[in-house]
N, C-alpha and C positions, 0 to 999 in steps of 0.2 A: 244334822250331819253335814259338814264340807268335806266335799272329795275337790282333790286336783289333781289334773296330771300335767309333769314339768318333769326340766332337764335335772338330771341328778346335781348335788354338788360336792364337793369333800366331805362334808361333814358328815355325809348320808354312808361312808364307805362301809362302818361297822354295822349299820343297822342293816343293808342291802345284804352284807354278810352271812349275818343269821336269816337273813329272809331265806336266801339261798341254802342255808343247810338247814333249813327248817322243810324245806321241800323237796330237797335231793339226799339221797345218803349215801353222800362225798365224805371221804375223809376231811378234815381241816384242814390240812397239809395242802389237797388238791385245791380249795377254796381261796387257800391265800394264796395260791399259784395263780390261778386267773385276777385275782383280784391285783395280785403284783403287776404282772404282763400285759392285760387287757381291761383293767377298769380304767375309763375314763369316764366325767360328770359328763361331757359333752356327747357321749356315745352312750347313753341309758337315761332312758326315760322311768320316772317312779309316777306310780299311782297314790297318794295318799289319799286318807281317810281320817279325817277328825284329827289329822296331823302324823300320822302314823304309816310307815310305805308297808303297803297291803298287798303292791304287786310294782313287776318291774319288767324291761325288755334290754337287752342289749342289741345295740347296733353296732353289731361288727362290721372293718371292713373287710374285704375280701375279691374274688379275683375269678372269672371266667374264663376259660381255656376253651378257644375255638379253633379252626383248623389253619384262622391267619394270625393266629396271636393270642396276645391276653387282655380285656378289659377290664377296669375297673368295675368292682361292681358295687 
């Protein structure tokens, strides 16, 4: 058994696709909307297994609101 974990790349768009509606029950519709606006390879890391992504994380960016501003976060 080879497992790796690495940065996603294009090719991986459809397979990460149905990972995620294999696990949420999102319409389609909503899937290809994140996957439109916020899939990037470089912001998601895949897990494979024996060649196949078994598991994934997105790293969004996003933004903290303190009382003197906003950070990157």
């Amino acid at each position: 058994m080879t497992k790796e974990i690495r940065f996603a790349d294009w090719s991986m768009r459809e397979e990460t696709k149905s990972l995620w509606q294999s696990c949420f029950a999102e319409r389609r519709e909503a899937v290809d909307l994140f996957f439109a606006y916020h899939f990037h390879p470089t912001d998601t890391l895949v897990l494979k297994v024996n060649e196949r992504i078994v598991a994934m994380v997105h790293i969004l960016p996003g933004e903290i609101l303190t009382e003197t501003g906003r950070l990157q976060a």
